[in-house]
PASEBA-1860 file (N, C-alpha, C; in nm, 3 decimals):
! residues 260
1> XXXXXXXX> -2.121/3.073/11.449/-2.197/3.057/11.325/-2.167/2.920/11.266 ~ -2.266/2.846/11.260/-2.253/2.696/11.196/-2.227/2.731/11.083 ~ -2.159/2.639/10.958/-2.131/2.669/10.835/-2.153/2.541/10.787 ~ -2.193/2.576/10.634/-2.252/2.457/10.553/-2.193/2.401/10.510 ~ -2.169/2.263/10.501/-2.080/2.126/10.481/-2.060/2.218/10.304 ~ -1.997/2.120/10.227/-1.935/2.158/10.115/-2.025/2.095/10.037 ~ -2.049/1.956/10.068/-2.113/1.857/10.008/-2.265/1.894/9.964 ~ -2.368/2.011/10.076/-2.438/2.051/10.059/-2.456/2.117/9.964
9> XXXXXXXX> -2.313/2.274/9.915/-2.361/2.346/9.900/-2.304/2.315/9.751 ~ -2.247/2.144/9.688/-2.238/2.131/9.565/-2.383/2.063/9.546 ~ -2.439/2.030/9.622/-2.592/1.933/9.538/-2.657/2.079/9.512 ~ -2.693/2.197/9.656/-2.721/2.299/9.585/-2.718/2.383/9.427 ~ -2.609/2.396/9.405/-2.528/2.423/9.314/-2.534/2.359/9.196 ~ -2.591/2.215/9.176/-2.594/2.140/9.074/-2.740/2.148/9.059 ~ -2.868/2.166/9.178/-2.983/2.213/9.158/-2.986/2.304/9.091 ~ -2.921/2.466/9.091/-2.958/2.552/9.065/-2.911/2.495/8.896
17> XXXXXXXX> -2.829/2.409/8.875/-2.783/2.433/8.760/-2.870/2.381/8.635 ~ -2.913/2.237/8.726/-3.013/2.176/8.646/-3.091/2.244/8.613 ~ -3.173/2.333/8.741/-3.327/2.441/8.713/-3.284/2.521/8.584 ~ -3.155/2.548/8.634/-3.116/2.686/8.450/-3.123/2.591/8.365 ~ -3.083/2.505/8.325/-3.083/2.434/8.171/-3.182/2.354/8.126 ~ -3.274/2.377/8.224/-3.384/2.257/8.167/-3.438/2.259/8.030 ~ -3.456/2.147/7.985/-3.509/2.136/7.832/-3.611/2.230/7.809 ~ -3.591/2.294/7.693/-3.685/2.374/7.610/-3.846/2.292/7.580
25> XXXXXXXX> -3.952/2.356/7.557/-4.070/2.315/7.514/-4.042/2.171/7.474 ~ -4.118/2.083/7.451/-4.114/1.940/7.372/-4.128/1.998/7.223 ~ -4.073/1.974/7.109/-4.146/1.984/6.967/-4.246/1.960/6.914 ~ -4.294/2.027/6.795/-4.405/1.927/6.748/-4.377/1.903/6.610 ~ -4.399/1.754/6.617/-4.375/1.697/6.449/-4.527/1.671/6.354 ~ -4.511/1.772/6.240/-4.656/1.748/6.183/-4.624/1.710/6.054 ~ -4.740/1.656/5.995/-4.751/1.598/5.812/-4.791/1.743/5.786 ~ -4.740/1.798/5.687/-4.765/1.927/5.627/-4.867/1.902/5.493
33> XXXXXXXX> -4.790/1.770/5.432/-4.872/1.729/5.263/-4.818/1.562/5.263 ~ -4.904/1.523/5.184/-5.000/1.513/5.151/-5.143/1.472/5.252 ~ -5.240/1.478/5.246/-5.348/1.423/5.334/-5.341/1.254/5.319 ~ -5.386/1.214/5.438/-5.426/1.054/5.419/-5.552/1.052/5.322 ~ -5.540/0.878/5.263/-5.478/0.783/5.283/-5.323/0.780/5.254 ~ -5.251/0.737/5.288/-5.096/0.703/5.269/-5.059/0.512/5.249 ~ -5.008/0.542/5.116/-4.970/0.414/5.055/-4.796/0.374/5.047 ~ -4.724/0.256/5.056/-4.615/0.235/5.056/-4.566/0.310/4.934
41> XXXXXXXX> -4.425/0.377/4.999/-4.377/0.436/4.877/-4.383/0.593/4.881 ~ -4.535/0.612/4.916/-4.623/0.784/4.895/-4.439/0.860/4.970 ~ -4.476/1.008/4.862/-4.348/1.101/4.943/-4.456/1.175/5.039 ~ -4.355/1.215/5.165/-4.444/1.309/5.277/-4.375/1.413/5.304 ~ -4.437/1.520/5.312/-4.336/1.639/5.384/-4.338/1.647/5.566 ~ -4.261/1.637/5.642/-4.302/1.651/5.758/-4.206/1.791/5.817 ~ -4.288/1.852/5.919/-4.224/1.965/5.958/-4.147/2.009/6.134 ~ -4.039/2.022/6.206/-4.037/1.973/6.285/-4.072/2.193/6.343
49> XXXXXXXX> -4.157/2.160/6.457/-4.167/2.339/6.510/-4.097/2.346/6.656 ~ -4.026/2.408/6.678/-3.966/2.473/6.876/-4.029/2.559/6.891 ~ -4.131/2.596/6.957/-4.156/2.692/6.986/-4.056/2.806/7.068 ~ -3.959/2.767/7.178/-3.891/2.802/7.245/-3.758/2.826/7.169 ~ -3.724/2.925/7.151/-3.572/2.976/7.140/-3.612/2.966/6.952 ~ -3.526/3.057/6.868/-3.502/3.052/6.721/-3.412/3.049/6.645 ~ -3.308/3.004/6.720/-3.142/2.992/6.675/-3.154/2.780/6.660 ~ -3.227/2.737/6.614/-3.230/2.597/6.640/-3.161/2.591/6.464
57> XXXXXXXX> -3.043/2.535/6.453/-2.983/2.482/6.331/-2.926/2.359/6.241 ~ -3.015/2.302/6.347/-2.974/2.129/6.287/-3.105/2.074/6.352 ~ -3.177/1.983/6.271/-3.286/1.855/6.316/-3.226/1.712/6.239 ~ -3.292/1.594/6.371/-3.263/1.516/6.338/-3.393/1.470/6.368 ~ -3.418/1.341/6.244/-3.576/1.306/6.236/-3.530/1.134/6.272 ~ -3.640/1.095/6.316/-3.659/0.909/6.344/-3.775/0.891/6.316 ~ -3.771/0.756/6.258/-3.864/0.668/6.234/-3.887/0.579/6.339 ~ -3.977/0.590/6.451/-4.000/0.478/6.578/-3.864/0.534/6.619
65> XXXXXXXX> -3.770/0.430/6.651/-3.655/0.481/6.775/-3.518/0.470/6.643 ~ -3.566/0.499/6.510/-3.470/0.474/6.439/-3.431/0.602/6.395 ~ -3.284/0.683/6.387/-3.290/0.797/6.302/-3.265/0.750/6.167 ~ -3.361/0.875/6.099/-3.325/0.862/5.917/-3.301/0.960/5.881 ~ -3.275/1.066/5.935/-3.242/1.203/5.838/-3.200/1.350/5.897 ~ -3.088/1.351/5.922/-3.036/1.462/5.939/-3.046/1.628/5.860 ~ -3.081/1.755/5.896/-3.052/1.827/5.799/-3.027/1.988/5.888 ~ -3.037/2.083/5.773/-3.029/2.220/5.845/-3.174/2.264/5.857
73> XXXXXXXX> -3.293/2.200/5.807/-3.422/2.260/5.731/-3.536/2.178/5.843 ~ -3.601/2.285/5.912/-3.685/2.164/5.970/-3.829/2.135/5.937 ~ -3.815/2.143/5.770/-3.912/2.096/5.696/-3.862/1.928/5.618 ~ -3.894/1.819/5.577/-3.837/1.732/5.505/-3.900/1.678/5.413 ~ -3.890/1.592/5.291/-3.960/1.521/5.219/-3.883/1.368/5.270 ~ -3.982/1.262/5.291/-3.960/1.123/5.284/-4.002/1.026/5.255 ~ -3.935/0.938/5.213/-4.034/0.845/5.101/-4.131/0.685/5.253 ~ -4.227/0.679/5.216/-4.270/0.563/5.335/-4.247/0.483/5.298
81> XXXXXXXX> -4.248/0.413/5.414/-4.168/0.212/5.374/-4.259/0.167/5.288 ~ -4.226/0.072/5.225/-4.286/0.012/5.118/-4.365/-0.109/5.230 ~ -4.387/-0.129/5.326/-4.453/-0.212/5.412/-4.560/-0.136/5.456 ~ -4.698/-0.234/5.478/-4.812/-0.153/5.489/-4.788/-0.138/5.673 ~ -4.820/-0.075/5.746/-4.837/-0.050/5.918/-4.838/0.082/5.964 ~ -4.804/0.094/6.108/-4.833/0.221/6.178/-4.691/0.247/6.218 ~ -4.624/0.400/6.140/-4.526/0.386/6.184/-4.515/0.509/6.308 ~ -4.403/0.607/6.356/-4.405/0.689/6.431/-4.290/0.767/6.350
89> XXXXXXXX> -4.334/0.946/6.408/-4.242/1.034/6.332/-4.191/1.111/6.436 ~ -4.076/1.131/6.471/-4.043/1.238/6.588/-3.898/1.301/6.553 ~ -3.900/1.415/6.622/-3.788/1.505/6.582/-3.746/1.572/6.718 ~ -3.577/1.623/6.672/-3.565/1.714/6.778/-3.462/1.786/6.743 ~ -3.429/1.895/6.815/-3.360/1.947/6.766/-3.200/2.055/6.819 ~ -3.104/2.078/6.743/-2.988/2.126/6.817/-2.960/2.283/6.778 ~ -2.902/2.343/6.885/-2.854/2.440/6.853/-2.711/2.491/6.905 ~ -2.643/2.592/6.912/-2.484/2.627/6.986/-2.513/2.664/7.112
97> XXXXXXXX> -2.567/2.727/7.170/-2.590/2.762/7.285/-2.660/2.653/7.367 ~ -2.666/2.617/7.575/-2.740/2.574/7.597/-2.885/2.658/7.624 ~ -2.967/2.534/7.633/-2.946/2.433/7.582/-2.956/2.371/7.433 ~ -2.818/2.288/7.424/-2.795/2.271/7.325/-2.896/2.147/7.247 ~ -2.947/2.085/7.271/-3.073/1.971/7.238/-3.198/1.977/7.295 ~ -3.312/1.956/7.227/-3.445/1.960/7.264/-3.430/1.834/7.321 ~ -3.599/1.827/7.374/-3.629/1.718/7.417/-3.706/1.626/7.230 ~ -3.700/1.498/7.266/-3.763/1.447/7.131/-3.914/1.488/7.120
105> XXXXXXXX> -3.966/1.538/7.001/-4.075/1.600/6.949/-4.215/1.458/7.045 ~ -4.355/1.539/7.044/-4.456/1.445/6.989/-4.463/1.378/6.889 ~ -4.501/1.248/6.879/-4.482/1.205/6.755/-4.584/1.175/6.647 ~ -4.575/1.208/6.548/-4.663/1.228/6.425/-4.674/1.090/6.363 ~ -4.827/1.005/6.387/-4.843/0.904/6.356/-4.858/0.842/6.196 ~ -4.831/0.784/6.125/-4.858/0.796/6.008/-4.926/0.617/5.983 ~ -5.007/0.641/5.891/-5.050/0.475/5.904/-5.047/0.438/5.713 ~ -4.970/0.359/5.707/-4.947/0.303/5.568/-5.033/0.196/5.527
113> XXXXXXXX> -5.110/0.227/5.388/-5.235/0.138/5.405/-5.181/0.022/5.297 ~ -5.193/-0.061/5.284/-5.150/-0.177/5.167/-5.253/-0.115/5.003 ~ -5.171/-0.136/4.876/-5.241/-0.088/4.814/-5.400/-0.160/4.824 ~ -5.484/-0.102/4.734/-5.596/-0.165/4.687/-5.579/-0.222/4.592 ~ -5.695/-0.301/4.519/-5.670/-0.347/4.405/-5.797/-0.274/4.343 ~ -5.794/-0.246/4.177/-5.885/-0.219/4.127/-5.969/-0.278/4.081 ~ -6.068/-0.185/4.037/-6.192/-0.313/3.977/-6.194/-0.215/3.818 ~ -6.204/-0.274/3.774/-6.214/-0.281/3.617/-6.383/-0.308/3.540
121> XXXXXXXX> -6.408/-0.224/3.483/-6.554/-0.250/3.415/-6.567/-0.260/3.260 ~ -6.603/-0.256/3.165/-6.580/-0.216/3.042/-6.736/-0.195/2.998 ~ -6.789/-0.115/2.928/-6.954/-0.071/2.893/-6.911/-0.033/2.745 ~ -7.023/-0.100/2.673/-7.054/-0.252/2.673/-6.966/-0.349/2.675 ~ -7.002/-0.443/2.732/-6.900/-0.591/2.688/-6.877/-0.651/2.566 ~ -6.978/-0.631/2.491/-7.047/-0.697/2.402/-7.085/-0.579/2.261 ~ -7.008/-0.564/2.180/-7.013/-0.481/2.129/-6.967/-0.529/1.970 ~ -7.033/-0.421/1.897/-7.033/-0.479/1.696/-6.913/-0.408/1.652
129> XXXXXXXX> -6.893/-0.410/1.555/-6.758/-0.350/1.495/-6.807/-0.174/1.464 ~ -6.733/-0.105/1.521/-6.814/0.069/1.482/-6.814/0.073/1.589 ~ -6.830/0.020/1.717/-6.908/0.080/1.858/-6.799/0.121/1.926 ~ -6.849/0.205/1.994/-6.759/0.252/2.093/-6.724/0.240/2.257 ~ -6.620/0.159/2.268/-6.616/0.092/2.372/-6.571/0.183/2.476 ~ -6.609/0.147/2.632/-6.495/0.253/2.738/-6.512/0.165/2.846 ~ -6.351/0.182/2.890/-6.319/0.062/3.002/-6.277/0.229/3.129 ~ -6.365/0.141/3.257/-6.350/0.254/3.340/-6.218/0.170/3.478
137> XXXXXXXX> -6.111/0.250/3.489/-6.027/0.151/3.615/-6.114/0.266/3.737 ~ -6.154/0.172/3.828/-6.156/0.250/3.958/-6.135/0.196/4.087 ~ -6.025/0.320/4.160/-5.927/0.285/4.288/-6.050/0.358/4.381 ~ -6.049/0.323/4.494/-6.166/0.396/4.608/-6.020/0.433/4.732 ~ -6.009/0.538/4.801/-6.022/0.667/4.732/-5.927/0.692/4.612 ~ -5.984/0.811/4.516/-5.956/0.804/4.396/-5.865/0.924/4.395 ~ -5.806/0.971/4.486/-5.728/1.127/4.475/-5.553/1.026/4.457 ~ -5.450/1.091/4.374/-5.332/1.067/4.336/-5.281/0.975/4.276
145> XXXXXXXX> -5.368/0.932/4.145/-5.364/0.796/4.090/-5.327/0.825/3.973 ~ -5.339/0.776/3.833/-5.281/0.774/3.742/-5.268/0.617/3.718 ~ -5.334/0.545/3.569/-5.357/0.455/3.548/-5.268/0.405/3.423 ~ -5.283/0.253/3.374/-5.212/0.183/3.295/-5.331/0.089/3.285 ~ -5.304/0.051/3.123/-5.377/-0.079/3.077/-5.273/-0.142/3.006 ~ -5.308/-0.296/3.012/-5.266/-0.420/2.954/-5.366/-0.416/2.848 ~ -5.372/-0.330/2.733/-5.426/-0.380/2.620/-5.380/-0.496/2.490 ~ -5.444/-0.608/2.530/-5.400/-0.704/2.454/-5.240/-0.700/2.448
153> XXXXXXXX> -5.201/-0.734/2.567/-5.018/-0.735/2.593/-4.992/-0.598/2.604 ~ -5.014/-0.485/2.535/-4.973/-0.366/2.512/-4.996/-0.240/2.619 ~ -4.919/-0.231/2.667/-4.950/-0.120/2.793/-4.951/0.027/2.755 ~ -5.048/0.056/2.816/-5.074/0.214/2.769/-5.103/0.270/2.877 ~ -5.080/0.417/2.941/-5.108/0.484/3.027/-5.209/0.582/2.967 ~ -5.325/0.580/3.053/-5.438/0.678/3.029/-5.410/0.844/3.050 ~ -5.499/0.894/3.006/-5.478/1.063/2.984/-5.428/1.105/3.143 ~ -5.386/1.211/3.212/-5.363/1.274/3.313/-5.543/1.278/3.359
161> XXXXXXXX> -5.545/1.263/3.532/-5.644/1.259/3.565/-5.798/1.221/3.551 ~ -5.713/1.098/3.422/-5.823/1.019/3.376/-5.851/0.887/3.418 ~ -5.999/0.798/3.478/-5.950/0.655/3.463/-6.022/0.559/3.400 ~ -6.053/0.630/3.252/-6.097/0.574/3.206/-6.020/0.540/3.031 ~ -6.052/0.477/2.963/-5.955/0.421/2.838/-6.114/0.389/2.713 ~ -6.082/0.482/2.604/-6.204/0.448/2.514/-6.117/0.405/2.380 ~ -6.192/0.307/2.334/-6.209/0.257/2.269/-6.274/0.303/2.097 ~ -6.217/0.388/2.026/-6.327/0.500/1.967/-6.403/0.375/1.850
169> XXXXXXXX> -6.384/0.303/1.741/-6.386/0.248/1.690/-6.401/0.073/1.675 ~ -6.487/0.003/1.772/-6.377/-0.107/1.784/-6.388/-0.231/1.633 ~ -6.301/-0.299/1.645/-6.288/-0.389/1.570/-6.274/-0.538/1.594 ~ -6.317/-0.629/1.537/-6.249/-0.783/1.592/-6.133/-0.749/1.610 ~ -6.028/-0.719/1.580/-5.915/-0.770/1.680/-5.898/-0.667/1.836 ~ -5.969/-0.590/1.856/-6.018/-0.511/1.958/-6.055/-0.628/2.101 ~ -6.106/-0.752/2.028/-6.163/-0.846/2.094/-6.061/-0.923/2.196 ~ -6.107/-0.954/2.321/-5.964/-1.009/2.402/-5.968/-0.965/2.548
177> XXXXXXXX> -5.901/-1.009/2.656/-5.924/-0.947/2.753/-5.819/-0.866/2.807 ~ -5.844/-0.759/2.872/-5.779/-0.635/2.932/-5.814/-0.629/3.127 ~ -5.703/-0.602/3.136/-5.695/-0.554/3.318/-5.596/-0.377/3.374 ~ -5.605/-0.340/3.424/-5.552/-0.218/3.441/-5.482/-0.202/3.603 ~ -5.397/-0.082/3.662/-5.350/-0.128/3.735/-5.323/0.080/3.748 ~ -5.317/0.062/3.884/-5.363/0.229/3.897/-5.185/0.228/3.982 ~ -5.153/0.375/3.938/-5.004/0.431/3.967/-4.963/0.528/4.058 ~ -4.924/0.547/4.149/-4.885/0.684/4.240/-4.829/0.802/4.146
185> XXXXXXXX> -4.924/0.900/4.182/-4.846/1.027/4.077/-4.698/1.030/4.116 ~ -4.675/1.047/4.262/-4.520/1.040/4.307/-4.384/0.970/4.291 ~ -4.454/0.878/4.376/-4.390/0.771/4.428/-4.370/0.670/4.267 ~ -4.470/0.646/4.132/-4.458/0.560/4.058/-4.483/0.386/4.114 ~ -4.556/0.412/4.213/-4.596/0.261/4.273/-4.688/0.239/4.221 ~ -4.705/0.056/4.177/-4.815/0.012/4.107/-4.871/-0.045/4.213 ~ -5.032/-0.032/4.193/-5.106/-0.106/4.302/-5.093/-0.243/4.205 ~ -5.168/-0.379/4.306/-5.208/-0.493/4.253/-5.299/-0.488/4.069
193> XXXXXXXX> -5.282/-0.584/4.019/-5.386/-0.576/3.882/-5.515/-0.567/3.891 ~ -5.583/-0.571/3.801/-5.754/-0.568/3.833/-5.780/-0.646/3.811 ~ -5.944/-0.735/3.829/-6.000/-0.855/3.789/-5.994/-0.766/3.653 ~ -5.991/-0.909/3.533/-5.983/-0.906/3.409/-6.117/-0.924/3.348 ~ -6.146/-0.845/3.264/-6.282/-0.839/3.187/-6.229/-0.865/3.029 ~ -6.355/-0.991/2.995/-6.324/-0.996/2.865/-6.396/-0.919/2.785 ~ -6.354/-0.841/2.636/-6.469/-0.789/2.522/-6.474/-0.902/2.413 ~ -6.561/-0.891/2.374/-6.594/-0.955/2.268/-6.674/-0.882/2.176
201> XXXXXXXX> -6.618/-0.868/2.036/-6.644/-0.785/1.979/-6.686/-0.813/1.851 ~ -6.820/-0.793/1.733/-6.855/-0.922/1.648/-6.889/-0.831/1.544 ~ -6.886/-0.899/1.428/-6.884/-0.787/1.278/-7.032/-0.781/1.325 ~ -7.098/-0.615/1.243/-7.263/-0.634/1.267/-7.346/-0.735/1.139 ~ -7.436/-0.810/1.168/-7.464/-0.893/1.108/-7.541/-0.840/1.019 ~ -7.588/-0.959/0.909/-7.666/-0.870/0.783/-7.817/-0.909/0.822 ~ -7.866/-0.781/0.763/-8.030/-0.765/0.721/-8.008/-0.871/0.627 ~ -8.167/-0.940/0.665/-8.223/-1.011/0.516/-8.329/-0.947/0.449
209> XXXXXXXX> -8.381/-0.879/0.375/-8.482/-0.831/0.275/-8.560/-0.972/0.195 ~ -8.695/-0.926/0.255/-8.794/-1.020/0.128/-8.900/-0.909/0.089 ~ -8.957/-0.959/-0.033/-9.082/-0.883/-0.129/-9.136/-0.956/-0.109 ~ -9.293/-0.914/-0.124/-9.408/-0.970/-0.122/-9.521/-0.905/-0.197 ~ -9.575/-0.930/-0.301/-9.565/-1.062/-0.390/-9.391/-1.029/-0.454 ~ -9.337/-1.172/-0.512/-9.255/-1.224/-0.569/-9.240/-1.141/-0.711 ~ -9.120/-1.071/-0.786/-9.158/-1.028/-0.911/-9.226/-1.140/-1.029 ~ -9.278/-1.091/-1.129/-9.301/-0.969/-1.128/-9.411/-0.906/-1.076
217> XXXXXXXX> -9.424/-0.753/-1.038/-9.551/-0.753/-0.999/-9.605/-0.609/-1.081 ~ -9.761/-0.590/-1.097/-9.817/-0.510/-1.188/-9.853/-0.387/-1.119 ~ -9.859/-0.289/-1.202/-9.864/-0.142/-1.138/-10.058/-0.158/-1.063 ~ -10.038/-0.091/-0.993/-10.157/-0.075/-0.876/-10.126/-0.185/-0.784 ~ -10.084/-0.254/-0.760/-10.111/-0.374/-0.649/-9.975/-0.309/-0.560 ~ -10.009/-0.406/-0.435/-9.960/-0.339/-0.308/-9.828/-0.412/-0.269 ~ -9.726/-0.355/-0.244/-9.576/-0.447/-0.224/-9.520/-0.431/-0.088 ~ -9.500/-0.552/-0.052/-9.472/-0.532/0.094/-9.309/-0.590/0.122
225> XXXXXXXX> -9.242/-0.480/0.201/-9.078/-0.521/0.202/-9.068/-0.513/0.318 ~ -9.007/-0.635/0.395/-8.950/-0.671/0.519/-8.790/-0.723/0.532 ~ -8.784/-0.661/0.660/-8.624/-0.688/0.691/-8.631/-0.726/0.783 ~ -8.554/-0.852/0.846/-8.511/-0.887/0.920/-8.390/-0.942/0.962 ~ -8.374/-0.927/1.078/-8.237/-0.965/1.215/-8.258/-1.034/1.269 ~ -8.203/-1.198/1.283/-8.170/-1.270/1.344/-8.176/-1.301/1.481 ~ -7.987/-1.243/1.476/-7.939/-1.214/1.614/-7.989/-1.094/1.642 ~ -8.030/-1.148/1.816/-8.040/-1.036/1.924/-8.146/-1.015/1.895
233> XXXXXXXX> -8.238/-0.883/1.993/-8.337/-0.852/1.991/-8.287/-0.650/1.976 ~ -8.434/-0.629/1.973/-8.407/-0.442/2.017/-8.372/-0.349/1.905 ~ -8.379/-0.423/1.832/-8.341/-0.349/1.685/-8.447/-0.277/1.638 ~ -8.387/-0.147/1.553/-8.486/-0.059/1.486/-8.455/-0.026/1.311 ~ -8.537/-0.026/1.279/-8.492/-0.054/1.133/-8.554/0.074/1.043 ~ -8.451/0.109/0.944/-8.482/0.246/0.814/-8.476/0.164/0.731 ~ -8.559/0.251/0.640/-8.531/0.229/0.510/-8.483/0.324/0.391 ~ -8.445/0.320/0.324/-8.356/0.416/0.240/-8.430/0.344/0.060
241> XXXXXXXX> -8.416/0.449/-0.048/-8.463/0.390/-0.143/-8.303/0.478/-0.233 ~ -8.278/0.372/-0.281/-8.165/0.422/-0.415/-8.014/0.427/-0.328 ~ -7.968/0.586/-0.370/-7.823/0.600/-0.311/-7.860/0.652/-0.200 ~ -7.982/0.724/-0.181/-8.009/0.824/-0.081/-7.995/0.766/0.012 ~ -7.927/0.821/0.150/-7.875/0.825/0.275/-8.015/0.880/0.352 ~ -8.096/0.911/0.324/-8.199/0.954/0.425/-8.321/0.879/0.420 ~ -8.332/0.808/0.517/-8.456/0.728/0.518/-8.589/0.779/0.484 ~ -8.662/0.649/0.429/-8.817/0.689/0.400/-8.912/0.656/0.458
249> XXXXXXXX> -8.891/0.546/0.557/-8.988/0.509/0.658/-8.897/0.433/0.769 ~ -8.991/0.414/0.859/-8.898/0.373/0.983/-8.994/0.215/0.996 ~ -8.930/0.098/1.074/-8.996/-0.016/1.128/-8.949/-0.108/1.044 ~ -8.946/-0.267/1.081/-8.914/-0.326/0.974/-9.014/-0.399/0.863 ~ -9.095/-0.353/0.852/-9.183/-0.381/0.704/-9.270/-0.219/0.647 ~ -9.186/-0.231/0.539/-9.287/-0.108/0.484/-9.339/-0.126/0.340 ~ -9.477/-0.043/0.335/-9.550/-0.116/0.220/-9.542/-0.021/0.091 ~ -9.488/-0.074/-0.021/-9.581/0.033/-0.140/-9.685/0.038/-0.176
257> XXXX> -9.783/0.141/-0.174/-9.969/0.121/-0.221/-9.958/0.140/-0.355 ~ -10.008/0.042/-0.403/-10.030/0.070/-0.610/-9.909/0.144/-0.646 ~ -9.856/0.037/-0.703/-9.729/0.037/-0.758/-9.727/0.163/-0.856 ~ -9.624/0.220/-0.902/-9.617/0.236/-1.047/-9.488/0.205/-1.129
END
């Protein structure tokens, strides 16, 4: 009976051993929250899954071939580089028994976009003292923002889920220019400023009133009262007689027939 060298029956032996321990499933690394777009800064949850075996009690996560985060949880929150690019997310994971390490996860691509800048509008530009002004900031896409204005030096943050800033009242010193600058609910990252829009804002100017004929004038004859505006066009004009608040005719010339 021939007998098998030794040498054989250790490569054997180290076959069979390899076949038993071979690596478990590959992982999979997914973004759980938030949805793209993704901006420098944005927090992410990423989740690492084994399908194979459920005693897995430690993950370790990398960025490209870098690790950043060790834990017991193979869910994580992480903040993205503040650099705009394409980075890579992969995980893997350990347990006590073999085998004791996965293989490294698929990797979960994430692409970091540079902020935007906003554009800034204000309706009207051009507005009298009383009017009511509203400056609109808008980021494209508009989901997780939260805004700030430079009002005349003075920074103010707009309502929750608002991006717009009114003006209820304005006044000359209302007058001046303003830019706004949109915020990560999370993260507190400011995008770039907006182009700057100026208001200009002007007392409303006066009516002039003339009679026609000149006093004095005699009961029956016909009196004609005109008002006019200057500046601008588009104007509509009341008239009111005494204290009374409620007009008596509309247009700007109205006539009395035979006086009394």
């Amino acid at each position: 009976m021939e007998l098998t060298p030794i040498w054989l029956l250790i490569v054997l032996c180290l076959y069979s051993y390899s076949g038993h321990a071979a690596d478990p499933t590959i992982p999979t690394s997914a973004i759980v929250s938030p949805q793209p777009p993704f901006y420098p800064g944005d927090e992410v949850t990423l989740r690492c899954d084994i399908t194979e075996y459920t005693d897995w009690y430690w993950y370790t996560w990398y960025r490209d071939k870098y690790s950043i985060q060790n834990r017991g949880s193979r869910a994580i929150n992480i903040s993205l580089p503040d650099r705009a690019g394409q980075y890579q997310y992969t995980c893997e994971g350990r347990r006590g028994t073999r085998p004791t390490t996965s293989q490294r996860s698929t990797p979960a691509s994430i692409i970091v976009t540079a902020f935007p800048m906003p554009t800034l509008t204000v309706q009207p530009s051009h507005v009298f003292t009383g009017e009511t002004v509203t400056l609109t900031c808008a980021i494209q896409p508009s989901i997780g923002w939260t805004y700030q204005w430079d009002i005349l030096g003075s920074i103010r943050t707009s309502e929750p889920n608002s991006n717009t800033f009114t003006i209820s009242r304005a006044t000359v010193s209302d007058q001046g220019e303003y830019w706004c600058s949109g915020v990560r609910k999370r993260s507190r990252k400011s995008s770039p400023f907006s182009n700057t829009v100026q208001l200009t804002v002007e007392a409303l100017p006066l009516a002039t009133l003339t009679v026609e004929p000149q006093s004095p004038v005699f009961t029956g004859e016909n009196v004609t009262l005109k008002c006019v505006i200057e500046s601008l066009s588009g104007w509509t004009y009341k008239w009111y007689r005494g204290s009374s608040r409620t007009p008596v005719s509309e247009g700007n010339t109205f006539t009395i027939r035979g006086v009394s």
